[in-house]
LUMLODREN-214463 format. One record per residue: x, y, z of N, C-alpha, C in turn; residue number from 1. Coordinates in pm, 1 decimal. Last residue first. Example, Ala and Ser with C-alpha at 12.3 -4.5 7.8 and 13.67 -1.06 7.14 Angstrom:
<atoms>
+----------+----------+----------+----------+----------+----------+----------+----------+----------+-----+
|       nx |       ny |       nz |      cax |      cay |      caz |       cx |       cy |       cz | num |
+----------+----------+----------+----------+----------+----------+----------+----------+----------+-----+
|   1285.0 |   -225.0 |    708.0 |   1367.0 |   -106.0 |    714.0 |   1290.0 |      3.0 |    787.0 |   2 |
|   1319.0 |   -569.0 |    780.0 |   1230.0 |   -450.0 |    780.0 |   1320.0 |   -330.0 |    780.0 |   1 |
+----------+----------+----------+----------+----------+----------+----------+----------+----------+-----+
</atoms>
This chain:
<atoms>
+----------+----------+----------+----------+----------+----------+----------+----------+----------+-----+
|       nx |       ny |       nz |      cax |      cay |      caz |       cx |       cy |       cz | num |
+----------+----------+----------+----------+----------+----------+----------+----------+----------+-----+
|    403.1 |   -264.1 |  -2054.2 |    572.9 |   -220.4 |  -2169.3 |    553.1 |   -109.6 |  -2083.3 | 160 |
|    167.0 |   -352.5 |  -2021.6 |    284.8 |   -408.6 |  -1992.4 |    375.3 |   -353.5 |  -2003.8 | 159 |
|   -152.7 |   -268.1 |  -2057.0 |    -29.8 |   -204.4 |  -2138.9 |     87.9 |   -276.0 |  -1983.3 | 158 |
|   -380.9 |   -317.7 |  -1989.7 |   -355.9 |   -434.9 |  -2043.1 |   -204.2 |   -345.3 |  -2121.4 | 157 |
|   -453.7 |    -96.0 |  -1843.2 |   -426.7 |   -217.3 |  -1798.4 |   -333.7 |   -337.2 |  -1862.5 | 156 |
|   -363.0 |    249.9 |  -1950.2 |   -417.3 |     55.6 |  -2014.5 |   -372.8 |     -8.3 |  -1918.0 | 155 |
|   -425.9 |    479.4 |  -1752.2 |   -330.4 |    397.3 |  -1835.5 |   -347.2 |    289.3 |  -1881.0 | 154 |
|   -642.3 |    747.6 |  -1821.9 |   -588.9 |    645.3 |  -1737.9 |   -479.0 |    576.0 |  -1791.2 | 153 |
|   -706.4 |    969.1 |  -1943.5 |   -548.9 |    975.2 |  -1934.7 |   -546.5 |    873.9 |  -1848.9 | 152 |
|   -948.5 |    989.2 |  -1995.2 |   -866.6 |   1011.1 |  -2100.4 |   -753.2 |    991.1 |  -2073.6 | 151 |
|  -1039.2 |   1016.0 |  -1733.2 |  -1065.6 |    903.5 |  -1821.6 |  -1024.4 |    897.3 |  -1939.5 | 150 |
|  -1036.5 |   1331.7 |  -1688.5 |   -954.0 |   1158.3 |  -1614.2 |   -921.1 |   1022.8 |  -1692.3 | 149 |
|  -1168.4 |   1417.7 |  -1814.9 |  -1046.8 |   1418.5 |  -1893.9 |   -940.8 |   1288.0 |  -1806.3 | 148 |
|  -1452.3 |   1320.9 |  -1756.5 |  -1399.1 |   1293.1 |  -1878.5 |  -1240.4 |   1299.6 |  -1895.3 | 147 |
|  -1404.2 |   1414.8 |  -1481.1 |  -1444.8 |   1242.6 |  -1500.7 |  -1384.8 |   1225.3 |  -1705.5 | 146 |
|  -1381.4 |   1719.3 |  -1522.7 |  -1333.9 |   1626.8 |  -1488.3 |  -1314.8 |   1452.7 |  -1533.1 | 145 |
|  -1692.7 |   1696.5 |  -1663.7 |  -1566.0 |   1718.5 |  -1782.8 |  -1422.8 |   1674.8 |  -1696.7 | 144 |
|  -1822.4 |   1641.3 |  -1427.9 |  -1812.4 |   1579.6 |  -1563.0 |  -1738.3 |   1566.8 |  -1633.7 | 143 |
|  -1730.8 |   1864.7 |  -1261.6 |  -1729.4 |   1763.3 |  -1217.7 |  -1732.4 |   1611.7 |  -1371.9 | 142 |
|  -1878.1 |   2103.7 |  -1448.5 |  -1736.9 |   2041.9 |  -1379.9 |  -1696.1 |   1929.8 |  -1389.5 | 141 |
|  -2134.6 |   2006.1 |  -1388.8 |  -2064.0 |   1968.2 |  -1561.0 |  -1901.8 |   1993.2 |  -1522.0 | 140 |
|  -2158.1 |   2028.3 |  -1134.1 |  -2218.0 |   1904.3 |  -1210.8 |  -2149.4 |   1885.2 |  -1355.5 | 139 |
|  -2131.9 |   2353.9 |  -1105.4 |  -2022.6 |   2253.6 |  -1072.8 |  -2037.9 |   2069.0 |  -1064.1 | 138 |
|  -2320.1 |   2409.6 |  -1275.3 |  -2148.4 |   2416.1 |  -1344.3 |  -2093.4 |   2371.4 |  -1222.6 | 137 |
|  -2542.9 |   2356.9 |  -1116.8 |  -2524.4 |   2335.6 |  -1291.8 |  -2397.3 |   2341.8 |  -1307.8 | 136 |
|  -2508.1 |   2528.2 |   -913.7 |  -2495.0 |   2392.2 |   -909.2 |  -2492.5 |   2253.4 |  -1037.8 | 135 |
|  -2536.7 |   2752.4 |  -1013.4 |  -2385.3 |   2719.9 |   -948.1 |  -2365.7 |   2556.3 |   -975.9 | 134 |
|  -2778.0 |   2761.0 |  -1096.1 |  -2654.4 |   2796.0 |  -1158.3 |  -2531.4 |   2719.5 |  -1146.1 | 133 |
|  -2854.5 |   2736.9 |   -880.5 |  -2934.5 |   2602.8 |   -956.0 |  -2792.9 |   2597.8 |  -1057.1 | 132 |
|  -2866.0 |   2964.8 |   -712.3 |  -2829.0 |   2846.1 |   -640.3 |  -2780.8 |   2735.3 |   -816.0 | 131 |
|  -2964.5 |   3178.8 |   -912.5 |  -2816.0 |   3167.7 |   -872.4 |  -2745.1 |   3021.4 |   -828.4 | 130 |
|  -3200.3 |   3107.0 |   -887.8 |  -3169.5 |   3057.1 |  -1006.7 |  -2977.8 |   3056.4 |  -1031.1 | 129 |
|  -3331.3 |   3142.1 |   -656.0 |  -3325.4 |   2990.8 |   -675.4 |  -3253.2 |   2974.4 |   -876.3 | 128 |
|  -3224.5 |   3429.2 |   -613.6 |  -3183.8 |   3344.4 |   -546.5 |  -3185.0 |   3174.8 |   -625.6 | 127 |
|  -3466.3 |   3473.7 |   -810.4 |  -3342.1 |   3537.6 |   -846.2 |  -3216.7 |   3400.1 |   -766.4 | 126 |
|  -3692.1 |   3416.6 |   -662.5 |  -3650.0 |   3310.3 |   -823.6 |  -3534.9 |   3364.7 |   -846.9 | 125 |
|  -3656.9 |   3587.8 |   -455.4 |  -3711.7 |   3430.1 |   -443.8 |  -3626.0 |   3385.0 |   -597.4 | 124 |
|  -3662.8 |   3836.4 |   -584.9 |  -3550.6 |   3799.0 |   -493.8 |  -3531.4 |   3673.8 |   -476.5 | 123 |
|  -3930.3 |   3957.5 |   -643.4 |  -3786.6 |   3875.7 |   -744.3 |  -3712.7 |   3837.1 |   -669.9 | 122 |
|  -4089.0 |   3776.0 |   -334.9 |  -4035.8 |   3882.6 |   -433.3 |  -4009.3 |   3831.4 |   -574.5 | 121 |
|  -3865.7 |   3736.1 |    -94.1 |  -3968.7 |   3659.3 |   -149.9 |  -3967.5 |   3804.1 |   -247.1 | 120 |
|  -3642.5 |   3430.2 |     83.9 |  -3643.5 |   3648.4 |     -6.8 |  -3789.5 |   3596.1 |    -23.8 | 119 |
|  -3657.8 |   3278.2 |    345.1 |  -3637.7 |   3340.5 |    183.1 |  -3675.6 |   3458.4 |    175.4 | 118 |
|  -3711.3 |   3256.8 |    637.2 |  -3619.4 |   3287.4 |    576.9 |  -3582.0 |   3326.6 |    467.8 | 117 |
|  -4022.8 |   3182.9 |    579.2 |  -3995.8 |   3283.5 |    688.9 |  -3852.7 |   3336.3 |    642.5 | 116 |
|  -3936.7 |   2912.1 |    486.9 |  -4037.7 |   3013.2 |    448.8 |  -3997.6 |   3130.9 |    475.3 | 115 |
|  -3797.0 |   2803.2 |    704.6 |  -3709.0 |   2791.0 |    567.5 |  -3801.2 |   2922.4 |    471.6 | 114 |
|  -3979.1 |   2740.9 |    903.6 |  -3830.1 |   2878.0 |    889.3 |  -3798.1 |   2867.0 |    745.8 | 113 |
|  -4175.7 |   2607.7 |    732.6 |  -4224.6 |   2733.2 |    821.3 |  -4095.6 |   2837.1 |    861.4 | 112 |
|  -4006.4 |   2348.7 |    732.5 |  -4055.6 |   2435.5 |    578.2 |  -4080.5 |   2558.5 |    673.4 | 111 |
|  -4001.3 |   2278.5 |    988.5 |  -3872.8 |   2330.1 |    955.6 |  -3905.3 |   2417.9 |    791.2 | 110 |
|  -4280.1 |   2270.8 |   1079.6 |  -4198.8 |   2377.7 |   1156.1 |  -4057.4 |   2425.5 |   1055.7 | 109 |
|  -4481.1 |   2131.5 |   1041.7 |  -4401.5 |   2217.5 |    920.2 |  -4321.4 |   2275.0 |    975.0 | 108 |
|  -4612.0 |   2067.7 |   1248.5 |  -4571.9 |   1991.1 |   1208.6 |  -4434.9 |   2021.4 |   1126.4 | 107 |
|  -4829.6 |   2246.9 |   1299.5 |  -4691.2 |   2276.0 |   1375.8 |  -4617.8 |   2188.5 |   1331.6 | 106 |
|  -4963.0 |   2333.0 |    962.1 |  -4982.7 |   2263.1 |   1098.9 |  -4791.9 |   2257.5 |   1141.0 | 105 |
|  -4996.0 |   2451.0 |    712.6 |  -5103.8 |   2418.6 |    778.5 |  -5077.4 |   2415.6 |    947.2 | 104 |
|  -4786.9 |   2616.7 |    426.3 |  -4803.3 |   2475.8 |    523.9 |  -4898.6 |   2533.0 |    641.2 | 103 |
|  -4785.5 |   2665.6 |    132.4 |  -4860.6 |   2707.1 |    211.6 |  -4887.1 |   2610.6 |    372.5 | 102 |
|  -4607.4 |   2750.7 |   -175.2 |  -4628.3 |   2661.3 |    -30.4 |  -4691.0 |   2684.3 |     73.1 | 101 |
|  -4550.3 |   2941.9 |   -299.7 |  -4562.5 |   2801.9 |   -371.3 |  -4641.8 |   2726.1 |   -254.4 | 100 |
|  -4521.4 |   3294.9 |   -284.6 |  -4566.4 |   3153.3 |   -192.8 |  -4640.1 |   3051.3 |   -305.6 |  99 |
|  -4542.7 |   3425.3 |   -547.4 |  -4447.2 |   3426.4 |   -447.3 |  -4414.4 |   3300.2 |   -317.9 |  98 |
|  -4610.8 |   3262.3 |   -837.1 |  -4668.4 |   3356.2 |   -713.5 |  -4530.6 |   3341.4 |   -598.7 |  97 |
|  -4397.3 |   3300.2 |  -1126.8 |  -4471.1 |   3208.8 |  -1047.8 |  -4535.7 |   3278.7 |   -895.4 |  96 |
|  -4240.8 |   3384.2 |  -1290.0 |  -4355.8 |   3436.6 |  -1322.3 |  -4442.4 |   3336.7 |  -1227.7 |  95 |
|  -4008.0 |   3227.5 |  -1224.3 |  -4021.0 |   3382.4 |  -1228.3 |  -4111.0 |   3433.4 |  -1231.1 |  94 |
|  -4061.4 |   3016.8 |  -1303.2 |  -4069.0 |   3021.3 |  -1186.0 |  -4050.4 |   3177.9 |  -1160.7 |  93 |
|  -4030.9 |   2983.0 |  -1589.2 |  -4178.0 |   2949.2 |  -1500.0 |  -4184.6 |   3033.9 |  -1368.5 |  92 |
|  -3754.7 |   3037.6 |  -1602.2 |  -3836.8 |   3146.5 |  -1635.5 |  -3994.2 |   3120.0 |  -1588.4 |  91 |
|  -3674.0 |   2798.8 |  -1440.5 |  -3631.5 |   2910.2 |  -1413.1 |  -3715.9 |   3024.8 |  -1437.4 |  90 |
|  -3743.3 |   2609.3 |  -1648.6 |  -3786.4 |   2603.0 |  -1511.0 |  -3798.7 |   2733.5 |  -1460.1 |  89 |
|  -3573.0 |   2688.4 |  -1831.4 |  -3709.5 |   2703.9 |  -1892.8 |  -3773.6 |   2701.0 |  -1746.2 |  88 |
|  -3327.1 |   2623.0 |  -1725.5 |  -3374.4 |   2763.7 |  -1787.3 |  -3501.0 |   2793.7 |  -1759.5 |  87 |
|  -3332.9 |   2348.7 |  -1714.8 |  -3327.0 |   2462.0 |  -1613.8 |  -3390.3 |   2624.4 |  -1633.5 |  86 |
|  -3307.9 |   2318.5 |  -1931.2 |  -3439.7 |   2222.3 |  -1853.8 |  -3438.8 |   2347.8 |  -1717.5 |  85 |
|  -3107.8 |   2399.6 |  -2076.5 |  -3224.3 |   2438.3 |  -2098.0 |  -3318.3 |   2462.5 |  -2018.7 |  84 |
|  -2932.3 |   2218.3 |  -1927.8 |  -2939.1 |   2380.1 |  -1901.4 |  -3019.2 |   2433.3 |  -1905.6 |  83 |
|  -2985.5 |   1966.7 |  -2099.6 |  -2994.3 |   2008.2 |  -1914.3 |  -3012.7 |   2140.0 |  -1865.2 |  82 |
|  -2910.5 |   2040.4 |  -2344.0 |  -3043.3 |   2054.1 |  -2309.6 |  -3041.3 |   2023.5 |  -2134.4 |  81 |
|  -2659.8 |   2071.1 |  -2298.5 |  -2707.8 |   2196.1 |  -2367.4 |  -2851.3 |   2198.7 |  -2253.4 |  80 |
|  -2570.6 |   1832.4 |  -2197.7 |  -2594.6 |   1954.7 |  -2143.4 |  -2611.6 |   2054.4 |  -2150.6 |  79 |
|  -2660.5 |   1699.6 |  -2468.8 |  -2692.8 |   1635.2 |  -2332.0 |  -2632.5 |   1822.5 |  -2210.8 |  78 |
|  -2512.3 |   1804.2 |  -2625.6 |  -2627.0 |   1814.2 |  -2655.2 |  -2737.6 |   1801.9 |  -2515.5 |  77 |
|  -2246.7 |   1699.5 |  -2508.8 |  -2257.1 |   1828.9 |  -2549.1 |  -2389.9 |   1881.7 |  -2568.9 |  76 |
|  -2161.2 |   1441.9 |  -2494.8 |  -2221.6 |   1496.8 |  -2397.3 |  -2297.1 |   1626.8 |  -2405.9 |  75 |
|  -1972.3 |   1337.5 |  -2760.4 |  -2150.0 |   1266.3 |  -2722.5 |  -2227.8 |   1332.1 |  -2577.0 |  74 |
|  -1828.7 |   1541.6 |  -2743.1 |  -1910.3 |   1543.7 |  -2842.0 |  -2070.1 |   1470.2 |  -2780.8 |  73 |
|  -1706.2 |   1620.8 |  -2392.9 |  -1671.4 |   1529.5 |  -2515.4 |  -1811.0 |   1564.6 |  -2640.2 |  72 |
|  -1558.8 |   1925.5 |  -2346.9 |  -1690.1 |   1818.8 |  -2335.0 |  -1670.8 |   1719.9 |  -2444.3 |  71 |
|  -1355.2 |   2081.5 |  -2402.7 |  -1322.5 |   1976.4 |  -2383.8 |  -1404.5 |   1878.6 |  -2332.4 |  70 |
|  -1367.3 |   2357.2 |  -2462.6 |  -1354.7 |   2302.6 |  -2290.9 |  -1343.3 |   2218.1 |  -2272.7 |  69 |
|  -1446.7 |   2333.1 |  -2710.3 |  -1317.8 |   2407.1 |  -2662.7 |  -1299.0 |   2361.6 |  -2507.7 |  68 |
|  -1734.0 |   2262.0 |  -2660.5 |  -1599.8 |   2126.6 |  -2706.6 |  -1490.1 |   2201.5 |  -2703.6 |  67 |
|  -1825.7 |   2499.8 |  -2528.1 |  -1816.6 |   2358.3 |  -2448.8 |  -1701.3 |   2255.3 |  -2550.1 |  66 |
|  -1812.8 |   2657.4 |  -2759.8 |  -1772.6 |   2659.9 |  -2657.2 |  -1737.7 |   2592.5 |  -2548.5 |  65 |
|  -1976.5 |   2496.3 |  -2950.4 |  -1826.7 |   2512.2 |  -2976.1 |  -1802.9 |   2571.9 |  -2832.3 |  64 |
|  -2238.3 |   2515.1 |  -2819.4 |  -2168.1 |   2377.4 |  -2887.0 |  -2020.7 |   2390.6 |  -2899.8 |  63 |
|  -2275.5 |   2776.8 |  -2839.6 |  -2317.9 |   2686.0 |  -2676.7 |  -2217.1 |   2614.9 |  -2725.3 |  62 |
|  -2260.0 |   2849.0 |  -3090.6 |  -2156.0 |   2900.1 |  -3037.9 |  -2148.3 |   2829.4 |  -2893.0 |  61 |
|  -2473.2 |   2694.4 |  -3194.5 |  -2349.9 |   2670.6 |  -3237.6 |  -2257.8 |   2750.6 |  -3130.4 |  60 |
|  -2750.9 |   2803.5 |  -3052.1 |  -2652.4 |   2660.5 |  -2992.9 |  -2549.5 |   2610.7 |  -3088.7 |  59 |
|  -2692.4 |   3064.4 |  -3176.3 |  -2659.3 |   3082.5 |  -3027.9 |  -2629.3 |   2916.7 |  -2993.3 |  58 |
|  -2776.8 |   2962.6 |  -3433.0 |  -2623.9 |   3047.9 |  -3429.5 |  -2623.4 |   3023.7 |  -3260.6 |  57 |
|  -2986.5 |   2855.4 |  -3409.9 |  -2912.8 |   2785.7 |  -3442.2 |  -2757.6 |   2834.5 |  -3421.7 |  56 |
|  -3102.2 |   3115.6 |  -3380.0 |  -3118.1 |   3063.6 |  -3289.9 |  -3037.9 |   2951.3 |  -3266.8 |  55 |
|  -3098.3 |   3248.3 |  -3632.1 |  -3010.0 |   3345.9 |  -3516.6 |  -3051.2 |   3229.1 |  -3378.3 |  54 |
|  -3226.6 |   3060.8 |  -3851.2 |  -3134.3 |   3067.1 |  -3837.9 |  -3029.7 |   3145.9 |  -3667.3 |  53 |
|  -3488.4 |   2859.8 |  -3727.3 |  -3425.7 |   2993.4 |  -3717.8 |  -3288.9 |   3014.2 |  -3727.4 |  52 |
|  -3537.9 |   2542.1 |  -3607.3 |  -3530.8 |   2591.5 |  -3748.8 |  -3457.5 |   2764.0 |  -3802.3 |  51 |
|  -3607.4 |   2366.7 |  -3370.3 |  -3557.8 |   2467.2 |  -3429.6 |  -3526.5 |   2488.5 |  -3575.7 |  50 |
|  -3932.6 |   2190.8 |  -3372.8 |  -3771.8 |   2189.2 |  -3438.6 |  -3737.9 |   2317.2 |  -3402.4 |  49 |
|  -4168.6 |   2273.6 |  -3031.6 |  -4136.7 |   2254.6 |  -3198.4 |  -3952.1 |   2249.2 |  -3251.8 |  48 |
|  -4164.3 |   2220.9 |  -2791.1 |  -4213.6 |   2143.2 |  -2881.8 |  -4200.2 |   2159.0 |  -3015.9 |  47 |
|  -3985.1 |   2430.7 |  -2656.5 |  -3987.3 |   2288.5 |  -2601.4 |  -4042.6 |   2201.2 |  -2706.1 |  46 |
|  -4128.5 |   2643.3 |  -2777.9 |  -3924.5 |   2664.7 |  -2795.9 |  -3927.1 |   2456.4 |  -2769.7 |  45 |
|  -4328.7 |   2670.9 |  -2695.0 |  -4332.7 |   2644.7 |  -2826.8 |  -4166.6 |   2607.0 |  -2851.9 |  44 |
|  -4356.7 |   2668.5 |  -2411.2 |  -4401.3 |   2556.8 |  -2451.7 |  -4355.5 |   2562.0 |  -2641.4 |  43 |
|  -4252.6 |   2953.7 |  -2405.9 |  -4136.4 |   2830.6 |  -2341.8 |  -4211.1 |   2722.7 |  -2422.7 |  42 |
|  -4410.7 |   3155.9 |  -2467.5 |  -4313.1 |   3077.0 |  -2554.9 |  -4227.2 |   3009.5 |  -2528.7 |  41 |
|  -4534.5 |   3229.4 |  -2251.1 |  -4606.3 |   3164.8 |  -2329.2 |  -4518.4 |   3071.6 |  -2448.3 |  40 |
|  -4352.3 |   3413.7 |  -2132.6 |  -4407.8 |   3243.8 |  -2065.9 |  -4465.8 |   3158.6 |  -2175.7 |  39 |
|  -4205.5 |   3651.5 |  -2190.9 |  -4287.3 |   3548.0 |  -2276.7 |  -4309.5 |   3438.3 |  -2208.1 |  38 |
|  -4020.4 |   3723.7 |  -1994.2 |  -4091.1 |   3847.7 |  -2012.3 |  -4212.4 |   3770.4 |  -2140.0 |  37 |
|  -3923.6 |   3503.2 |  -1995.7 |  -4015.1 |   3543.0 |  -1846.8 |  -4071.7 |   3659.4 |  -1873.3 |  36 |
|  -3759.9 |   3516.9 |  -2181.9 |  -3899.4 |   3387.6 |  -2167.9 |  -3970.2 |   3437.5 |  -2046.7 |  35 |
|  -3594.6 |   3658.4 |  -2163.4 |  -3670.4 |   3607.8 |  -2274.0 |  -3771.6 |   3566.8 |  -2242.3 |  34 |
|  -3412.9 |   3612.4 |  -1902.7 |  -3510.7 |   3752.3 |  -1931.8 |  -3614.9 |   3770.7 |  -2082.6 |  33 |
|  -3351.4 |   3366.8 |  -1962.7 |  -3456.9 |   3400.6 |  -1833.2 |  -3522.9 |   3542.2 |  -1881.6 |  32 |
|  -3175.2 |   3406.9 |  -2136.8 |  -3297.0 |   3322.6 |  -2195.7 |  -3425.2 |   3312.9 |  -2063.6 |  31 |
|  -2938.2 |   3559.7 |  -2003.7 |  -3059.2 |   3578.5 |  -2122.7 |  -3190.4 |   3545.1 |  -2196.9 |  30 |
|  -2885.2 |   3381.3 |  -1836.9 |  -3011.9 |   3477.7 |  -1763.2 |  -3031.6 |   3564.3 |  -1918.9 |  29 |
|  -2800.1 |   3168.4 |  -1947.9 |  -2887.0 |   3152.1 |  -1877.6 |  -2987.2 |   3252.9 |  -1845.9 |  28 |
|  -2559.8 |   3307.5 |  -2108.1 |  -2644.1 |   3256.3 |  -2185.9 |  -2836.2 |   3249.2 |  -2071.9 |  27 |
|  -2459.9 |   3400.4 |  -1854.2 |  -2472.6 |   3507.1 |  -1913.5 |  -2581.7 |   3410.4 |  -2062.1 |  26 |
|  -2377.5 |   3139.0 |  -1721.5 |  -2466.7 |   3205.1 |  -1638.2 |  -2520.4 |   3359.9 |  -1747.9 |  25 |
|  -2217.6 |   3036.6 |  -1923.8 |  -2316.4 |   2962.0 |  -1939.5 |  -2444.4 |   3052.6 |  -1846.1 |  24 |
|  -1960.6 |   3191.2 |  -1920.1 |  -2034.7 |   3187.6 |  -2056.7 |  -2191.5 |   3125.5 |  -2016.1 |  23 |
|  -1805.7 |   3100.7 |  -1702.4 |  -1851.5 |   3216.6 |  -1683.6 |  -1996.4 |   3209.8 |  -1818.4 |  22 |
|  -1732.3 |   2821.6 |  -1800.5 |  -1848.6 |   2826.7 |  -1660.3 |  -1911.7 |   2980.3 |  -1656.5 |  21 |
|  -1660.8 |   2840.3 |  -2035.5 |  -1765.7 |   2777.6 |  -2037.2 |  -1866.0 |   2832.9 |  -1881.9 |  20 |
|  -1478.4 |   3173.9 |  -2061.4 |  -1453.3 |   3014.8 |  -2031.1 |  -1632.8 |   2964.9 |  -1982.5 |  19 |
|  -1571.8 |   3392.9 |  -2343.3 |  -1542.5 |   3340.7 |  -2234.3 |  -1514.5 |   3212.5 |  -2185.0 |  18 |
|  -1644.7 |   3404.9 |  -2638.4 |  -1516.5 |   3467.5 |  -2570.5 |  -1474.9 |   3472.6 |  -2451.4 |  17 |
|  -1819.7 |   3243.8 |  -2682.4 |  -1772.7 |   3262.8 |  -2788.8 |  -1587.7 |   3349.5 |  -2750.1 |  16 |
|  -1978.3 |   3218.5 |  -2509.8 |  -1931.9 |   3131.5 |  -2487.5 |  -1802.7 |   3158.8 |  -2617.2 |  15 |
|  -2176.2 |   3474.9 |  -2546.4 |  -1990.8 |   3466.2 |  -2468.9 |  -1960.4 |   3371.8 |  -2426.1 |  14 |
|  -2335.3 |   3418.6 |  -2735.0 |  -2225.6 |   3487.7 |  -2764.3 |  -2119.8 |   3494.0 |  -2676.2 |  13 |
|  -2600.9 |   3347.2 |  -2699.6 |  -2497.7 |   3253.6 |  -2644.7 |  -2330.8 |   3276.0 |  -2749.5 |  12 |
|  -2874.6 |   3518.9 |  -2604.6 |  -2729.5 |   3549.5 |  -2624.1 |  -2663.8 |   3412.0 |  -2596.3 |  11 |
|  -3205.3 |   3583.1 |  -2662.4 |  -3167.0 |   3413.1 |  -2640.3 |  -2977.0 |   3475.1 |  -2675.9 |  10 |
|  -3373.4 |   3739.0 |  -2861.8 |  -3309.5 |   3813.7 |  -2759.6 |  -3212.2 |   3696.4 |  -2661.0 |   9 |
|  -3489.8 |   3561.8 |  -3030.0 |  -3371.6 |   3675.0 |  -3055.1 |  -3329.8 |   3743.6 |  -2970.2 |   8 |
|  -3692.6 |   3430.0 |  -2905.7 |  -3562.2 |   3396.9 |  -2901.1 |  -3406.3 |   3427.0 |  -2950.8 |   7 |
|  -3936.6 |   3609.2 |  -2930.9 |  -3862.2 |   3587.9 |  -2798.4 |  -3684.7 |   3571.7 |  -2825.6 |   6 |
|  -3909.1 |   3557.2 |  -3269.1 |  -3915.4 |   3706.9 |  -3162.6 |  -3862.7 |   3676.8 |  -3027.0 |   5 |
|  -3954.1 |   3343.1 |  -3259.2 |  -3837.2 |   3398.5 |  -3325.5 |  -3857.6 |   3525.9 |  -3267.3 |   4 |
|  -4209.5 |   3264.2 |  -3156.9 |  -4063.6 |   3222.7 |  -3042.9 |  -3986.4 |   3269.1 |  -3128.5 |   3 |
|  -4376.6 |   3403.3 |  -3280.9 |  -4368.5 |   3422.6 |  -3183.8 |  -4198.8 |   3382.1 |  -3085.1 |   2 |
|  -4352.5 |   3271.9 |  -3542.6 |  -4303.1 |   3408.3 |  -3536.4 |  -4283.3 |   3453.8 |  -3392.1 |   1 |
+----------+----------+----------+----------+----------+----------+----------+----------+----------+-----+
</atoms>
């Protein structure tokens, strides 16, 4: 009952009317503002079947949105759950202390600016979830590229 509660609030409705790359940052920070306001229900979403119907509805519309974009079938699950992996990271890390890192010695100098330089705050996990975003859709880019390439090479073995 617990993760059917969290995970009704889980939107993967504008894959339903947007293009995949916009659709996937509006699924993402729904399931950030789910689970980070529930930490506790990341481990149950990760280990048990889905079964819920309104939850099955959000990775049907993930699913059809991406094969409208032209993910091939056998990838589709495969970057559902990549996203996830992120997600779920994502909402840890929201609820995570501000300083992860604590370096010691002059040694650290370059972690010590890089420190010194971040947001810290919400600002910290806000930032590392924009970055992760980006870098999520331009990895499945890049994919669905390679896929449609590879759909249109020409047979070698075609002569005629």
């Amino acid at each position: 009952m617990v993760r059917v509660r969290v995970t009704n609030r889980v939107d993967g409705s504008a894959f339903d009317h947007l293009p995949w790359e916009e659709a996937l940052p509006v699924w993402g920070r729904s399931f950030l503002a789910a689970f980070t306001a529930h930490p506790f229900a990341i481990r149950l979403l990760a280990t048990e079947p889905v079964r819920d119907p309104s939850l099955i509805a959000v990775y049907s519309s993930v699913a059809a949105g991406l094969r409208r974009a032209g993910f091939p079938d056998d990838q589709i699950i495969a970057v559902i759950t990549a996203a996830e992996n992120f997600f779920v990271g994502s909402a840890l890390n929201m609820t995570a202390p501000d300083i992860m890192v604590t370096p010691s010695s002059d040694g650290d100098a370059d972690l010590l600016a890089a420190l010194r330089a971040a947001p810290h705050g919400a600002g910290r996990a806000k930032l590392a979830f924009d970055v992760g975003i980006r870098a999520l859709i331009g990895g499945f880019r890049d994919m669905l590229d390679e896929h449609r390439l590879s759909d249109h090479k020409p047979d070698p073995s075609d002569t005629g």
